[in-house]
C-alpha positions as a printed Julia matrix, in Angstrom:
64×3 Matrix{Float64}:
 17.53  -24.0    21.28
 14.16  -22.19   20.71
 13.08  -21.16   17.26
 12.57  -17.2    16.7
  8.66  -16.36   15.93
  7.77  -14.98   13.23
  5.99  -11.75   13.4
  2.76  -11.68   11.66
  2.55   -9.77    8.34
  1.39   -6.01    9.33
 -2.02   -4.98    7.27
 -1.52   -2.58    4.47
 -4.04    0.3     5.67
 -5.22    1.7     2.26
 -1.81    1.32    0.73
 -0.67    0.25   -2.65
  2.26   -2.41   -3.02
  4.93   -2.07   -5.1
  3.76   -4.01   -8.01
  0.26   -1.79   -8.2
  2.41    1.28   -8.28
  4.55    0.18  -11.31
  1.01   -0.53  -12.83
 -0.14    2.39  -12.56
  3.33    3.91  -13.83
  3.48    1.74  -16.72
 -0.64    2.92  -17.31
  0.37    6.62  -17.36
  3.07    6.32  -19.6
  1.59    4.11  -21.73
 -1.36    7.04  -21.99
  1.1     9.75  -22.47
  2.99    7.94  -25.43
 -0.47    7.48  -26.78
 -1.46   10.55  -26.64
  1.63   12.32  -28.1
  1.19    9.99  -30.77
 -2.23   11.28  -31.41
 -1.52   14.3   -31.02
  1.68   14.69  -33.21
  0.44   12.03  -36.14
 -0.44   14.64  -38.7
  2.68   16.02  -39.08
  4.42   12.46  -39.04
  2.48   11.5   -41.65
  3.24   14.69  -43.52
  7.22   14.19  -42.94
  6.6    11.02  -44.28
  5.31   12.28  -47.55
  8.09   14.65  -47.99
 10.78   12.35  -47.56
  9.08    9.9   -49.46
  9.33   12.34  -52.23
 12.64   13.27  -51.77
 13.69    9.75  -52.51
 13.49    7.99  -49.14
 16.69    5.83  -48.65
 17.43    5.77  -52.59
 18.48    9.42  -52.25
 21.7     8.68  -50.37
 23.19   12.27  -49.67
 21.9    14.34  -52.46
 19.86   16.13  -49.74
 21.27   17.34  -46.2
C-alpha cells in the first residue's frame, strides 16, 4: 500500500497570515482605546472631582 504525498506548502505571494492580521487588529484597537482615552481624559478627571465631592461611595443614595 503506497503512502499519499504530501503536497508542498503553496508560497504566500505578499499575503499576511492569520496571526499578523490579529496583530495588526489588536494594534488598531489598542490605538483607538488610547486615543479616546486621550482624548476624553479631561472630562474624566473632572467627573471625578464632582463625585468626589459629592461624597464618592460614602454618599449612599442621598444623590440620584
Amino acid at each position: 500500500m503506497k503512502r499519499a504525498r504530501c503536497r508542498p506548502v503553496a508560497r504566500r505571494r505578499g499575503g499576511m497570515s492569520g496571526e499578523q492580521v490579529l496583530k495588526a487588529e489588536a494594534v488598531l484597537v489598542g490605538g483607538v482605546v488610547l486615543a479616546l482615552l486621550a482624548w476624553e481624559w479631561p472630562s474624566l478627571r473632572r467627573e471625578m472631582r464632582i463625585w468626589r465631592m459629592s461624597g464618592g461611595f460614602r454618599a449612599g443614595h442621598r444623590y440620584p
